[in-house]
Each structure stands twice: as C-alpha cells, then as structure tokens.
N, C-alpha and C positions, 0 to 999 in steps of 0.2 A: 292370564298366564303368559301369552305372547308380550305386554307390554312390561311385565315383570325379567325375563329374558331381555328384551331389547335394553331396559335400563341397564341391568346387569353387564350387558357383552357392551354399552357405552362407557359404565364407568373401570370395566377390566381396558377396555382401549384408552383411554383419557390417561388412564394409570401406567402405561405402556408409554405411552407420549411422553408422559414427565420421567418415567426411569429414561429414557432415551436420548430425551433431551439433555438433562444432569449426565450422563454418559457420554456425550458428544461434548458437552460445554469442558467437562475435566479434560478428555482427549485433547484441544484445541491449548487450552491452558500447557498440559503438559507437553506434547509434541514440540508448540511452539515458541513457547515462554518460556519452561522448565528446562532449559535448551546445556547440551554438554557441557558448556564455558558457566553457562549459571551454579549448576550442579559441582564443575569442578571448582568454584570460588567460594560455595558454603563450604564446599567440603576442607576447605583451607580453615576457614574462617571457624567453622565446629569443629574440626579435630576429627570428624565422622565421616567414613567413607558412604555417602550418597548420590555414586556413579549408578549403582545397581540397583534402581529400587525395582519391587517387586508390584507399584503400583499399578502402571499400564496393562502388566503383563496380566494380574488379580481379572482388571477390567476388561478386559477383551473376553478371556477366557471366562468370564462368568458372564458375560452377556450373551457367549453360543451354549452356554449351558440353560439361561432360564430362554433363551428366545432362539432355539435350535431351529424351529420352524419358517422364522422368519430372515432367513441368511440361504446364501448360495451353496445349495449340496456340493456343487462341482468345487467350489472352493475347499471346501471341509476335506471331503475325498482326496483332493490332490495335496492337502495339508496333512492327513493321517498315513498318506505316504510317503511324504519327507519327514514326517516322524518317524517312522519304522526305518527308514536306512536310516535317519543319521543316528538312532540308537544301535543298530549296526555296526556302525561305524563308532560311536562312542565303545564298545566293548572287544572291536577288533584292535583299535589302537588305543586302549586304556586311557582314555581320554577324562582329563580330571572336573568334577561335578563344576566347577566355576568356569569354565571354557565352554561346556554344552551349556550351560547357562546362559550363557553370554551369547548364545547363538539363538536359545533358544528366546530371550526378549527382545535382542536388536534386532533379527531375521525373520524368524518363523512365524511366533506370534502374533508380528503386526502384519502379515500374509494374509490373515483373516480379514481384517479391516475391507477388503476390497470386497466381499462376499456379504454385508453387513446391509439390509433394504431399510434407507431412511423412508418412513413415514411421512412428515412434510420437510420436503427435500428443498424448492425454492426456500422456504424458511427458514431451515438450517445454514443454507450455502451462504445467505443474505446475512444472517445474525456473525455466518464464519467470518463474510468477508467485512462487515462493519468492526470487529476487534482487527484482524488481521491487516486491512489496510492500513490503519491507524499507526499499528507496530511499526510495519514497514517505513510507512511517511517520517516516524520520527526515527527509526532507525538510519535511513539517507538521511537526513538534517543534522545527524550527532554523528556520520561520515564528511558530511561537508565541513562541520565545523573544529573534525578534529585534522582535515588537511588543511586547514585556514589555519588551525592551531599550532601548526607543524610536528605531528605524531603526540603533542600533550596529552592527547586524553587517552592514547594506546599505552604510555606509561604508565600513566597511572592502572589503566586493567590488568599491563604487566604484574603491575605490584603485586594487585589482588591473587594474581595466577601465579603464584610463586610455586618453584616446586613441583608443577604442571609442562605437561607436551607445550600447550597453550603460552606458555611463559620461555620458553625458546623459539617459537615461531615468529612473537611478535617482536622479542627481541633483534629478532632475526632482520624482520621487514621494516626496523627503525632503523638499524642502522644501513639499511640498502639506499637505492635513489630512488626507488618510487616508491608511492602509496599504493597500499590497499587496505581495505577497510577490516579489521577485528574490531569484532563488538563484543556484545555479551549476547546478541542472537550466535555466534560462530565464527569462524575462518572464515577469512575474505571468499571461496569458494563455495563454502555455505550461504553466505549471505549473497553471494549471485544466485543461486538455487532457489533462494526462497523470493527475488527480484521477479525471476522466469517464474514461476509461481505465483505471483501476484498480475503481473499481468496476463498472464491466460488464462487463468481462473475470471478474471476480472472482463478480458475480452469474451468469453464465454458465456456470462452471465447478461453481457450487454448484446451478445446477439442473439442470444436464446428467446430472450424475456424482455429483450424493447427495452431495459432500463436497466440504471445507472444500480450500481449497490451501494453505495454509500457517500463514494466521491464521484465529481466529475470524468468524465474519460480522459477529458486533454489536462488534468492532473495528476494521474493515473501513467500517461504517456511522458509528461515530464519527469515523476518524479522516478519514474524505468529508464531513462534515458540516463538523467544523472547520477543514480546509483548505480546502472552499468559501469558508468565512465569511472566511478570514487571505487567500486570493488576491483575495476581494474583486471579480469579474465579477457583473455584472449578468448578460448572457446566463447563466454559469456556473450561477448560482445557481437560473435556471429550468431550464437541464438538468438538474442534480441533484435535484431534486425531481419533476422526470418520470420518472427513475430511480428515485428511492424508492419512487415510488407503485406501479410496477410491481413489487414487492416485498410491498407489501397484496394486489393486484392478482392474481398469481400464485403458485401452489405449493397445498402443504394446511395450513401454518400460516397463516393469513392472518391471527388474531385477535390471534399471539404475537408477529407481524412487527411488527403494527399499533404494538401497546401498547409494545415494542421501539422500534420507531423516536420514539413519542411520548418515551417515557424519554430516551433520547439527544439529541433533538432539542429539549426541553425542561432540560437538564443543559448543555451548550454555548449555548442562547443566552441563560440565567441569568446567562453571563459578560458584566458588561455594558458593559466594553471595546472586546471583540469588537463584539457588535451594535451599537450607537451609532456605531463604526466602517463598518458596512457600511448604517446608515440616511443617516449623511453625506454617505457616495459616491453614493446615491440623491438625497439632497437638492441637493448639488452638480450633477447630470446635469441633473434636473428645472430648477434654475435656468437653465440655458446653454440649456434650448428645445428639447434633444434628447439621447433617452435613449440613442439610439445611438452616442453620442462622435462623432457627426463621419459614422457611416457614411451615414445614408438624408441628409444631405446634400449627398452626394460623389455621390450618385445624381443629386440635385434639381441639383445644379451643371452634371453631364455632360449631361444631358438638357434643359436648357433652356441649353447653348451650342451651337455650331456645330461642337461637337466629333465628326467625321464615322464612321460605323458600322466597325468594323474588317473587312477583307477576310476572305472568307469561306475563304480557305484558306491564307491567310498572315500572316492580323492586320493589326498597324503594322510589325513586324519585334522580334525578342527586347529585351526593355529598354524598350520603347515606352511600357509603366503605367505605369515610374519616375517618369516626370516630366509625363506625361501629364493630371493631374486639377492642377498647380501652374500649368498655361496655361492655365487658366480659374476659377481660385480659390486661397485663401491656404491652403486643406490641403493637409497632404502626402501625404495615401495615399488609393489608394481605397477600401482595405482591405474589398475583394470579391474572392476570388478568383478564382470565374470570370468575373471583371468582367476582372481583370489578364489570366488564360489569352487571353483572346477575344483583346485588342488587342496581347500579347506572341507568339500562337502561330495565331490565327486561330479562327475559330469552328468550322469539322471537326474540328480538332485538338482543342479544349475539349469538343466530346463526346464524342469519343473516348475523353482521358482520364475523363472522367465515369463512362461505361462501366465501365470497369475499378475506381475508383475506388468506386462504388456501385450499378450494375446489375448489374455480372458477381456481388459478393457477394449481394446480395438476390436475385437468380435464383437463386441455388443454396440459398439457405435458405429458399424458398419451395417450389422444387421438393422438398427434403428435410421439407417441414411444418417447420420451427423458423421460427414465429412470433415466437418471445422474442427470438431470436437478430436477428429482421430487426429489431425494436423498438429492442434496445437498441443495436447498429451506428449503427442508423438515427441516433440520439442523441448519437452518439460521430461521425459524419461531420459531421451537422450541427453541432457546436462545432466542429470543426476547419475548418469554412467561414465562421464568424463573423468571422475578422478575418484578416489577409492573410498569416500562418503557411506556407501551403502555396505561395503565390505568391513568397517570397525564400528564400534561401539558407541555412534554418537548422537545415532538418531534418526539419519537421512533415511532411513528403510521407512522407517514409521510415516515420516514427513510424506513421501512418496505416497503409499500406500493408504493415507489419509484423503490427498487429493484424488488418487485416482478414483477411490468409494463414491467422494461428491461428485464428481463427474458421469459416472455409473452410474448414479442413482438421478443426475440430471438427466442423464437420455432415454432412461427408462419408464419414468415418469411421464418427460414430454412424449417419449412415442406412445403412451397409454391414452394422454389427454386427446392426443392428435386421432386416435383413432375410437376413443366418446365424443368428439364432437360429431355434428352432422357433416 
C-alpha cells in the first residue's frame, strides 16, 4: 500500500514538474521575446490588435488556481487587496472595462509571479539564462552593427512600426546626433533594463553556484559594457558600473576581476565611435539644464502647481498620469512611476505594490544573509524605476517581477540546502 502511494505522489510530483516547466518556458518566451515593439509590428502587419493578449494573464492566474498551495499566501493576500480598491476605485470613477484591463495584465497580475516556489530553481535560472544570454548577445551585435550602419537598420523597424508610439520615437533618435539603440526587444531604455538584467542575473548565478551559465563571465562583462555604451542611458551607465564594482568588490578573485574588467573596459571604449557617441548625449543633456531628460522637472512643474495630492485609496482614478503633468506643463510624461501608481491607483495601493515589488524580495534575502543578492536587485529595481517602463503597458512590470521570482526562489532554496547539509 505504502509503495503504491509513493509511486503515485512521484508521478502527481513528475507531472507538477512538467506543468511547471511548460509554464515558465511560455513565461520566458513571452515576457521576453513576445516583447511590445514585436506585438506592436504583427499587429501592423495582421491588421489585428494583439497589444492585449489575454495569454499571460490566463497563465499566471491559472497556475494559483491549480497550485494555490504551492505560492506565497503573503503575496496572494496583499494581491486580493489591491483587487478590492482598485475595483473601488474602478466604480467610484466609472472607470471603463479596457483601462482596468490594462491594469489589470501589465500590473496586478504579474505581482503574483513573485509569490510563485520553483521546484528546481538552479535548473530553471540555468535553462532561463542559456535562451536569455543568447538574446541579449545578438541583440548588442545588431546595436553595434546598426551604428556601424548609421541608423539603417532602425529605418527599416521604423518602417515595420508605422503608425505606432514606436515609429515617432525612432524617427525621432534618427534624426538627432546620437545613437541609441531600438530593437525589436524595445526602447533604447528598455533594452538597458534588460542589459542590468543580464548581468546580475548572471553575476548572481556565478557567485551563488561557482559556475558560469552558459557563457564566459568576461563575455558577459564585455558584452554589458558595450551595450551600455550602444543603448546610451545616462542612468544606465551609472548602474552598470555600480554593478561592476561589486565584482572588484566581491568573491576571492578580486585582483583578476579588477585587471579583467580594466582590460575590457579599456578595449571598448578605445572605440572611439562609441564614446564620442555617449560624451554627446552627455554634452546634449548638460546643455538643455537637466540631466534628467525632462524627469526632476516634471517634479518641479507638479509641485509648484495646484495640482492637488492624489486620494489616498483611490488616487485620480486609472489613466489619471496620462494626461495629468500636460495640464500644467508642455511635457509629456512624468515618467516616475510611483509618481504615475499614486494618482492612477492611489497611494495604499502604490505601497502595496512596492511591497511586493521590493520589500517582500529584500526581506527574504536579508533573512536568508544573501547580501549580494539584496545589492544587486536592489540595482535592477532601481533602473526599472528610472523612467515610466513599469507605469504603461509594455511589459517592464512583468520583466521585473519575473526576475525577482528567480532570485526568490535562488535564496530560498540555497538557505534550505545550506541548512541540510552537515
């Protein structure tokens, strides 16, 4: 009878593993492949609006339906409470079903994701970062070769983005003086996001677990270095080097790392292309009187207008930031996110997701001792906070919330093993 049972409760766990797995592999695909600029060029190309799919959203939510036991109550909880206000708030300011929609897949939804306990976690992070390296590497290689090319191959995605936000942007950054990188991973600030992503994910894995994921480190470090420099962010550019340093910083090569990243870091900006390129977009910013494009103005605007504090548990009502900083000034964005969350969702709500966002992880890397791990999150939330990414509908909430899971679920695992061995 007992060995009838143990088979049984091996092949309900085996069967577990593979939904799991196919749940994570589509996640990955669509998070990171299936990316706003892809979605908004089919959608050119079909005639069919497939900004809004309903797929992630299916997947997530049906994964805390059949594997409720297996996910973070605390997450769940703090998630069935930002349900409850913003339906709230959806009926106090008659707020139309495609707006809570659209809140409810880019935001809420993938909130859960951080609450989500992988099963074999080294194995997932390893198999995540073997595709996602990959992306990346050729993703820098087709930014190198289209400022070699001189904006050619941003024309031509222009083309595809016709009629698209996407198709004024890059229009935009062709005819300026400098480069920054659009792809069809994103916006040049996306694609720094997902740079800061790759290497801390990747330094993470290499101090955790003694070993490489798939590529070398000091390819890893180059090819972070030079898509820094091709996406061209100023924030960007001071994350990645708070990144590196922690690379001097920690481990027991510290002299190899050092003279390592001198090499690299010294070999890339010899190109002298490249840098003149990203002294430009410095010398440009500098002139206009603010290095922050527009952001710590869009502060100084809100704050010396009459523009009244957002209700504290229901904001303006969803959509409210849209247009909110263009009634008191000639920009268009506020591009703060938790500037947008407050007056789109209310200020309970905005810490709420905060919470989850970046307390629930750092609490548990702190209770687990992985210092490194709170460091370098810490690095990868804060650019993801630098510009309004997370605030519209493109995907960065997901992105985010993706990474932080695997990282979660690295530390939790490694403090299990750490405390079964002898």
């Amino acid at each position: 009878m007992k060995q009838k049972t143990l088979i049984s409760d091996t092949l309900i766990e085996d069967r577990y593993l593979r939904l799991q797995n196919g749940f994570i592999y589509i996640l990955i695909i669509y998070t990171f492949l299936y990316s706003n600029v892809v979605r908004s060029m089919l959608t050119n190309l079909l005639h069919v609006n497939l900004l809004y799919s309903f797929l992630p959203t299916l997947l997530i939510a049906g994964y805390y339906l059949f594997f409720f036991k297996k996910a973070s109550k605390f997450v769940i909880y703090i998630f069935l409470f930002i349900f409850l206000l913003s339906m709230i708030s959806v009926f106090y300011y008659h707020i139309e079903i495609s707006r809570f929609y659209r809140f409810l897949y880019s935001i809420l939804i993938p909130l859960l994701l951080v609450g989500i306990h992988l099963e074999r976690t080294k194995y997932t992070i390893k198999k995540f970062l073997f595709l996602y390296n990959i992306v990346i590497i050729i993703n820098v290689i087709y930014g190198v070769m289209d400022f070699i090319s001189g904006k050619k191959l941003q024309m031509i995605l222009a083309n595809l983005l016709y009629n698209t936000n996407y198709y004024t942007s890059i229009n935009w950054d062709i005819q300026s003086q400098v480069y920054r990188l659009f792809s069809i991973l994103g916006h040049p600030l996306t694609n720094m996001f997902l740079l800061v992503i790759f290497i801390g994910v990747n330094l993470a894995y290499n101090h955790y677990y003694k070993e490489k994921a798939s590529v070398p480190m000091y390819i890893v470090y180059g090819i972070t270095i030079l898509g820094t420099l091709v996406c061209n962010s100023k924030f960007g550019i001071i994350i990645v080097c708070a990144t590196l340093l922690s690379i001097i910083m920690v481990g027991s090569n510290k002299v190899r790392n050092l003279v390592l990243l001198l090499i690299i870091s010294i070999s890339v900006l010899s190109i002298g292309p490249i840098k003149q390129n990203v002294v430009q977009r410095f010398l440009m910013a500098s002139e206009s009187g603010d290095l922050s494009n527009g952001r710590l103005s869009a502060l100084d605007y809100l704050s010396d207008s009459n523009v009244p504090l957002p209700h504290i548990f229901t904001g303006e009502g969803m959509g409210a930031s849209d247009s909110l900083l263009q009634s008191v000034s000639d920009l268009n964005n506020i591009e703060m996110p938790f500037v947008m969350y407050m007056y789109d969702y209310g200020i309970v709500v905005t810490i709420l997701i905060y919470i989850i966002f970046y307390l629930f992880p750092i609490s548990i890397f702190i209770k687990n001792k992985h210092f490194y791990l709170c460091y370098l999150y810490t690095l990868i939330f804060v650019f993801a906070n630098s510009y309004n990414g997370m605030a519209v509908s493109i995907g960065i909430t997901q992105i985010l919330t993706f990474v932080a899971m695997l990282l979660v679920n690295m530390s939790n695992k490694l403090k299990k093993q750490s405390i079964l061995e002898p």
